[in-house]
C-alpha positions in Angstrom: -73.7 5.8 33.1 -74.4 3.2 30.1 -77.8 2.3 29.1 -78.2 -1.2 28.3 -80.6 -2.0 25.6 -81.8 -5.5 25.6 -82.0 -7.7 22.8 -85.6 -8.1 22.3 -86.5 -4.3 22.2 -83.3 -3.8 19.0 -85.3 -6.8 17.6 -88.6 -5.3 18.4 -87.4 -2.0 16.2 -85.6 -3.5 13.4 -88.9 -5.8 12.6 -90.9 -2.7 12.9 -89.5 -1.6 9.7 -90.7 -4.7 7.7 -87.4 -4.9 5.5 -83.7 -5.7 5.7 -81.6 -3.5 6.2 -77.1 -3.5 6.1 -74.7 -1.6 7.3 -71.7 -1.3 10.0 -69.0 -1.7 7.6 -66.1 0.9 8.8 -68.1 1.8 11.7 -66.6 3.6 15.0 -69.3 1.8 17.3 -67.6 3.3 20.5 -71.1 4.6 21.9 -72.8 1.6 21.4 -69.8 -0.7 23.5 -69.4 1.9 26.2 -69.2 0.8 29.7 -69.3 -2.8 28.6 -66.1 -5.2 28.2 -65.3 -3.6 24.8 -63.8 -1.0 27.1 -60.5 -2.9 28.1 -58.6 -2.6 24.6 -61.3 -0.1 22.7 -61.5 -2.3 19.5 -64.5 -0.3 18.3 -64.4 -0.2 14.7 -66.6 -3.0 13.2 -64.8 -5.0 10.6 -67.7 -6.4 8.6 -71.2 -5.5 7.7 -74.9 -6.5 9.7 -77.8 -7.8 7.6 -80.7 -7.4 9.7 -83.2 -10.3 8.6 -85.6 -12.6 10.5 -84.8 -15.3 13.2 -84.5 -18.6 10.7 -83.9 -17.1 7.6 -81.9 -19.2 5.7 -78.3 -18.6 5.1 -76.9 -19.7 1.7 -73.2 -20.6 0.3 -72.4 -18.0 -2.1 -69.9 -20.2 -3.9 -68.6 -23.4 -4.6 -66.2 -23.4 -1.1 -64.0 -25.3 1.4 -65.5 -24.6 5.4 -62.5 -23.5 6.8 -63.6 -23.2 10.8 -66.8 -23.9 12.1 -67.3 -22.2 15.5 -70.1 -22.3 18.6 -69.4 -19.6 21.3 -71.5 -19.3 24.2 -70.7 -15.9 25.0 -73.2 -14.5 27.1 -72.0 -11.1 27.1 -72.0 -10.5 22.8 -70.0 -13.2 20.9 -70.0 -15.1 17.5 -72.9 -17.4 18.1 -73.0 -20.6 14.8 -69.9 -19.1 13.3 -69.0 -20.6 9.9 -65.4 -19.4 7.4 -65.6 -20.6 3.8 -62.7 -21.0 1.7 -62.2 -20.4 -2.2 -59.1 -21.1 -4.0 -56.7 -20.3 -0.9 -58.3 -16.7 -0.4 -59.9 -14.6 1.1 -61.8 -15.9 4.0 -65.8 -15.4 4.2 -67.0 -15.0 7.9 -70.4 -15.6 8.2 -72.2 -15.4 12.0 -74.8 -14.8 14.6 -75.7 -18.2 13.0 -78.2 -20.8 15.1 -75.3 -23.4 16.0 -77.7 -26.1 15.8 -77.9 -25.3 12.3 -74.8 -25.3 10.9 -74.0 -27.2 7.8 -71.5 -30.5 9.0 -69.5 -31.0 6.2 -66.2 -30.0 4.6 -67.0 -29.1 0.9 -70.3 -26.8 0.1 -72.1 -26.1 -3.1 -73.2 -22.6 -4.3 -77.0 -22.5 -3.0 -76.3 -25.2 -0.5 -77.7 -23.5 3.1 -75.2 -23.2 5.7 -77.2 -22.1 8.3 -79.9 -20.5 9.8 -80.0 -16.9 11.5 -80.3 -17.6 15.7 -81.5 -15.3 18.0 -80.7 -14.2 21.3 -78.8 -15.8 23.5 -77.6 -18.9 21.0 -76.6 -16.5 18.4 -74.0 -14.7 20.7 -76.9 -12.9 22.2 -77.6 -10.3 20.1 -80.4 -9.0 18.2 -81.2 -11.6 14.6 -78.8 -10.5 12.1 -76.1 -11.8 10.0 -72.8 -10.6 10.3 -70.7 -10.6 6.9 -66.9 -10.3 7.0 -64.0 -10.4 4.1 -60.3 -11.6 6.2 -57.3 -11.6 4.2 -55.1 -13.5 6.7 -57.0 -15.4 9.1 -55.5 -16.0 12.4 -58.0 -17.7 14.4 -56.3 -17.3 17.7 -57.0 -13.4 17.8 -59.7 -13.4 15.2 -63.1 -10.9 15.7 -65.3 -8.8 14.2 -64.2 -5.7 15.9 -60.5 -3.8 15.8 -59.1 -1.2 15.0 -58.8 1.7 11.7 -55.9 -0.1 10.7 -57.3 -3.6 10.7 -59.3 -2.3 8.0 -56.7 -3.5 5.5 -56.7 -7.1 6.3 -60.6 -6.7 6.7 -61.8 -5.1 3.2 -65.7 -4.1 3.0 -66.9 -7.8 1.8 -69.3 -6.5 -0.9 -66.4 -5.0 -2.7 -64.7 -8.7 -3.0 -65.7 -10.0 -6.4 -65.2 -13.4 -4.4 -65.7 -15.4 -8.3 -63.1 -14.2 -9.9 -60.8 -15.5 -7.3 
């Protein structure tokens, strides 16, 4: 039967280690979602990449950009937490999340350097452990938008430290 780890002790680990660490991008995270509601339509393969950092570290713009969608979900299963999208130039989309909703920039137009956000923690941050989840969309379509899918999502889903987002 599935093993549920909470939070706190993946937390606990990943500060154990005294650095940041990435990953996820591509990933078949099948083992990890078993037995939970992943299970219903197996959307398994993790379509952006996890930057593990500290509760409140500050999250900032990376370019000049439009916010495109800001988002709060209350998920208490695993869900988005403060989700923000920026916008340059028309494309592609930047999907930043696991955010502290209460600290979420407010405005329409940011500034490279301009902080967009803090890194929550469990539950406000979709109630997983602190980390930021980074995520390159091609076509956004917010109605059946997430972070999971499947191999061939991949396409519309590129790693985002590949995307020379400047040269947009």
């Amino acid at each position: 039967f599935p093993v549920t780890i909470p939070p706190g002790l993946i937390q606990s680990a990943l500060d154990s280690l005294d650095k940041y660490t990435y990953d996820g991008y591509a990933e078949n995270r099948k083992d990890v979602w078993r037995g939970t509601y992943m299970d219903a339509d197996q959307r398994y393969i993790h379509l952006g990449i996890d930057i593990n950092v500290k509760e409140g570290t500050e999250v900032r713009c990376p370019f000049d950009a439009i916010v495109y969608d800001l988002f709060t979900d209350t998920d208490t299963q695993i869900g988005w937490g403060g989700r923000i999208i920026l916008q340059q130039n028309g494309y592609p989309f930047l999907v930043l999340a696991h955010l502290e909703p209460k600290s979420l920039v407010r405005k329409t137009n940011v500034s490279k350097g301009e902080i967009l956000g803090k890194v929550g923690t469990w539950p406000t941050n979709g109630n997983t452990f602190q980390h930021l989840h980074v995520q390159a969309v091609k076509e956004l379509n917010l109605n059946s938008f997430d972070g999971y899918g499947f191999a061939q999502d991949l396409h519309n889903n590129p790693d985002p430290f590949l995307i020379d987002f400047h040269s947009i």
